[in-house]
N, C-alpha and C positions, 0 to 999 in steps of 0.2 A: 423785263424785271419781274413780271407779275406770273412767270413759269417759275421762280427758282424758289425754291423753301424756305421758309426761314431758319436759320442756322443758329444754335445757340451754343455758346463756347461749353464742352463737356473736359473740366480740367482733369480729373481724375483719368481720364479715357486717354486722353494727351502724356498727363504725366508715368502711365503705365506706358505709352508707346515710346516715350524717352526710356525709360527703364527696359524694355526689351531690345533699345537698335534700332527700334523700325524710322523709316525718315517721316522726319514731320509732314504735314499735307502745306502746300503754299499758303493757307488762310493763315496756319501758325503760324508762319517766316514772320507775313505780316503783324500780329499781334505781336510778337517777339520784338520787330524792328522798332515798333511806335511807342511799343513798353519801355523801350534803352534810350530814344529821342528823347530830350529834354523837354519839361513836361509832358513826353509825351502825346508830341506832337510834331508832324511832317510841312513844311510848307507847299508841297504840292504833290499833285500823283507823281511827275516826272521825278521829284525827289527821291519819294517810296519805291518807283521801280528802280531806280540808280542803285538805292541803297541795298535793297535785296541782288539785284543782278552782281554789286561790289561782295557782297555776301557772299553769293555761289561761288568769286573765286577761293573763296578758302576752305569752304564745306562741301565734300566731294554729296554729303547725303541730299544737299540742296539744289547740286548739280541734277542727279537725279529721278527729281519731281518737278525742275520750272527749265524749261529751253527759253533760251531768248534767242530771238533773230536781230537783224537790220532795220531800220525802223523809220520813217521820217526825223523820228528827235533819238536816235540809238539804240542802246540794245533794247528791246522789247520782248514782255512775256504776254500776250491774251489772255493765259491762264491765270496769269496773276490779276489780269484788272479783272475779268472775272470773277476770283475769288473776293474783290474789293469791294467789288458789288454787291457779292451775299453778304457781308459782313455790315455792309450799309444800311442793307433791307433787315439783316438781324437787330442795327441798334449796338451794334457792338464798336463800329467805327461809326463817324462823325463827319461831314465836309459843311466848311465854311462857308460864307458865301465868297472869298476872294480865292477856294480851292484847297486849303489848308486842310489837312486830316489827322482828327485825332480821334483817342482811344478812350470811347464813354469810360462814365465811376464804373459801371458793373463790368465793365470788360478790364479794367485796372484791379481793380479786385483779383477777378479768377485769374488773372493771367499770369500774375504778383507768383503763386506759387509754382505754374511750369518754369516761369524765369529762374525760381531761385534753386529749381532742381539742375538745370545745367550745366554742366562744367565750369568752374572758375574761369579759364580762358577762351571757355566758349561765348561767358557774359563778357568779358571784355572787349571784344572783337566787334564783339556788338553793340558795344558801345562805342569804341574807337570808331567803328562804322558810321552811326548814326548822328555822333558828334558832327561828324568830320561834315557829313552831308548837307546836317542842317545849318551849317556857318553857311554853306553856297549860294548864290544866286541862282534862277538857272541855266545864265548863261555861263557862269564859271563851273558848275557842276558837269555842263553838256561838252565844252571844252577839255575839261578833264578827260571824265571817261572818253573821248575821242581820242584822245595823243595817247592816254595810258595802256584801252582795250581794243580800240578801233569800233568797227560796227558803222562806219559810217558812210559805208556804200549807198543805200538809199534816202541819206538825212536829206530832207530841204533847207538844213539851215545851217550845216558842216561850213558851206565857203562863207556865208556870213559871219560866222565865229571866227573865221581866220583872219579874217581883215582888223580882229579889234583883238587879236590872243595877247598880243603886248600888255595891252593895258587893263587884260582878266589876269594874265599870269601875275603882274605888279599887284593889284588887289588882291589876286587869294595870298599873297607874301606879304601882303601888308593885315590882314588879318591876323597871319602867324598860322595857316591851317596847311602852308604844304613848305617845304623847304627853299632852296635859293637852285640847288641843284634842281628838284622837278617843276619849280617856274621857269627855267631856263629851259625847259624840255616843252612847257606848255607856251610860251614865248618864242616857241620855233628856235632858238639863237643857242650857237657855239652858251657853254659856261662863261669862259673869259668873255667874251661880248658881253653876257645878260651883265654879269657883275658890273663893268664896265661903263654899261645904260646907266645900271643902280647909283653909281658913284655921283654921273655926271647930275640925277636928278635929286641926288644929296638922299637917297635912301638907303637905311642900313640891312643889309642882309637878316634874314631871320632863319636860323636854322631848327627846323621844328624836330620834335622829339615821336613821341610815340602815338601823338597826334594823326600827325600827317600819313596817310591811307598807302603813302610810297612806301611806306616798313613796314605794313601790314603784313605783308612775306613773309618776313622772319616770324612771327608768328603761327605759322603755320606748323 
């Protein structure tokens, strides 16, 4: 830690680099993400990288600048915890003591105006993103992206997840954060089975709308 600089959010510099095209550097992905979280806030690193790595599939410019590999808990970027680190040694982000990170007043400030420079459906996405994340545990966040993206060639905790996906895929449905059809996908089970489960356990289907990160596609 005590090699890296201290980094301090330069908006102006940023929002000229949204006005030319150029792609944003990963520390902004992060500021951007934590900006659309509700207050402003991530429940864990695992969280932050999910949500940026769900990011990169819809922003070829964020593709990029962050590679994720295979990971013990999935996809994973270095570069991004990396840049999480400067951002922490600047003061700009924040961790809890339970892991939680959020986005200090002065980084909410400056950051207030790159957000609002972005394209209308580029802050949407960003929000449907971040929403969607921070409703997760991270057992039902790390199941997700497993059935959705894969990446789980080197997880240590892929077949633990599978033993309990029934009863991740019934909670994120019972939230109302993913629909009936992708808990039936994250529940391993035929549709007609999952539904069928649902009946017998007197639970009613929720079919979510523009919430749920499975239509994040059509947004693209």
């Amino acid at each position: 830690m005590a090699s890296m600089s201290r980094h301090r959010i330069d908006v102006r510099e940023l929002m000229k680099t949204m006005r030319e095209g150029v792609s944003l550097e990963p520390r902004d992905w992060i500021l951007l993400i934590l900006y659309a979280a509700p207050k402003h806030v991530l429940p864990s690193e695992v969280h932050l990288q999910k949500a940026v790595f769900i990011a990169s599939q819809y922003f070829d410019e964020l593709r990029d600048v962050l590679e994720f590999k295979p990971y013990r808990m999935g996809a994973w970027s270095d570069e991004l915890k990396d840049s999480l680190e400067v951002l922490e040694a600047s003061e700009d982000v924040v961790k809890n003591d339970v892991g939680a990170l959020k986005l200090t007043e002065k980084a909410v400030l400056q950051v207030k105006s790159l957000w609002e420079s972005l394209p209308e459906e580029k802050r949407r996405i960003l929000d449907n993103i971040a929403s969607f994340i921070c409703a997760l545990s991270v057992d039902e966040l790390l199941i997700y992206t497993y059935v959705v993206y894969g990446y789980e060639e080197k997880s240590d905790v892929f077949e633990k997840l599978l033993k309990k996906r029934f009863s991740l895929a019934i909670s994120m449905l019972e939230k109302g954060v993913i629909s009936v059809e992708l808990a039936a996908k994250v529940a391993g089970l035929p549709l007609t089975a999952f539904v069928g489960e649902l009946k017998r356990k007197g639970i009613k289907p929720y079919v979510a709308e523009v919430q749920d990160v499975e239509c994040a596609g059509a947004m693209r």
